[in-house]
N, C-alpha and C positions, 0 to 999 in steps of 0.2 A: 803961836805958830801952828797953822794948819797942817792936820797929820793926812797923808797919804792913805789910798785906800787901798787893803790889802790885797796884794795880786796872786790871780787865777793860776794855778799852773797847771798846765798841760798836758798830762802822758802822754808818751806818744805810746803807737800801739791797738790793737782791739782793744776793748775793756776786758778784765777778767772775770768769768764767769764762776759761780758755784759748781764744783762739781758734780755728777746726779749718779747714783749709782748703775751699773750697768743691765742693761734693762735681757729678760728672757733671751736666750741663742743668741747674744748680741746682737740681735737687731733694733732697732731707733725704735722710740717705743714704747708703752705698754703691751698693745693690742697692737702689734705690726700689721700692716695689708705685703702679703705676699704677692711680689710684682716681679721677681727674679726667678730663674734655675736653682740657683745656688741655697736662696732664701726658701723655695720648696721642697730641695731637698732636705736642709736641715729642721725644717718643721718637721717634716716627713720623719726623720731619723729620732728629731725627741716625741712625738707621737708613739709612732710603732717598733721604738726600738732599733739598733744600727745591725742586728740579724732580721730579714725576712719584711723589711720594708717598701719594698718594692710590690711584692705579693701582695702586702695586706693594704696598701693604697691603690693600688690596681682593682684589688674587690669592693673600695668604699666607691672606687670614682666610678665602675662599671667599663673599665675597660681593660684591653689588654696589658700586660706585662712588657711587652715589647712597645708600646704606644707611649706608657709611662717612660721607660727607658729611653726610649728618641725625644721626649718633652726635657726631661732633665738633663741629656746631655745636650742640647739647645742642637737638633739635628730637627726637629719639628717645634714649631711655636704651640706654644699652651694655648689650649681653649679657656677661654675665658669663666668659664664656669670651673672646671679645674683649678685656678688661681682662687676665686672666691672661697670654694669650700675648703681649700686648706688654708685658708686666713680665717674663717670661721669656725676648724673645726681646731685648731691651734689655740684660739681666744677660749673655746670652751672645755678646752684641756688645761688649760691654763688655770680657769676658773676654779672646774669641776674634776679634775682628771679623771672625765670620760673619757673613752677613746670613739670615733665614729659609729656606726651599723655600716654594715656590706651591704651590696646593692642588693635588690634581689627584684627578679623579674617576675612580673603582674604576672596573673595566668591567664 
């Protein structure tokens, strides 16, 4: 008697994945790129601490207090260099827990 071939079953459903542990500020990730308000603020806040952060990213980016503040509450769109260095300088706090240099003006 010929025997049947054993049948396929089907979940339904996604497949289920491994878990991955939760990656820095919960963002996706190892090295996140900073593409949000939300995501710069919080780099921002594990950078420079959640007193006086605002100040002391104001002095790395070279601009004013109030310019940062209108970026983060999404009242003015980021400059695009703004977004870079805090995804760059997150990656190498990250790394190295250096914190940035302030800007400082050529003479």
């Amino acid at each position: 008697m010929p025997t049947r071939p054993a049948r396929l079953r089907v979940k339904k459903g996604p497949p289920k994945l491994p878990e991955t542990p939760p990656s820095p500020l919960g963002l996706p990730g190892r090295f996140p790129a900073i593409t949000s308000a939300d995501d710069f603020r919080r780099a921002a806040i594990h950078i420079f601490g959640a007193h006086g952060w605002v100040r002391e990213t104001s002095k790395c980016l070279g601009v004013n207090e109030s310019t940062l503040w209108r970026w983060v509450n999404e009242q003015t769109p980021f400059k695009p260099y703004a977004l870079a260095a805090m995804s760059a300088w997150l990656r190498i706090f990250l790394l190295t827990g250096e914190r940035p240099p302030e800007m400082t003006e050529e003479p």
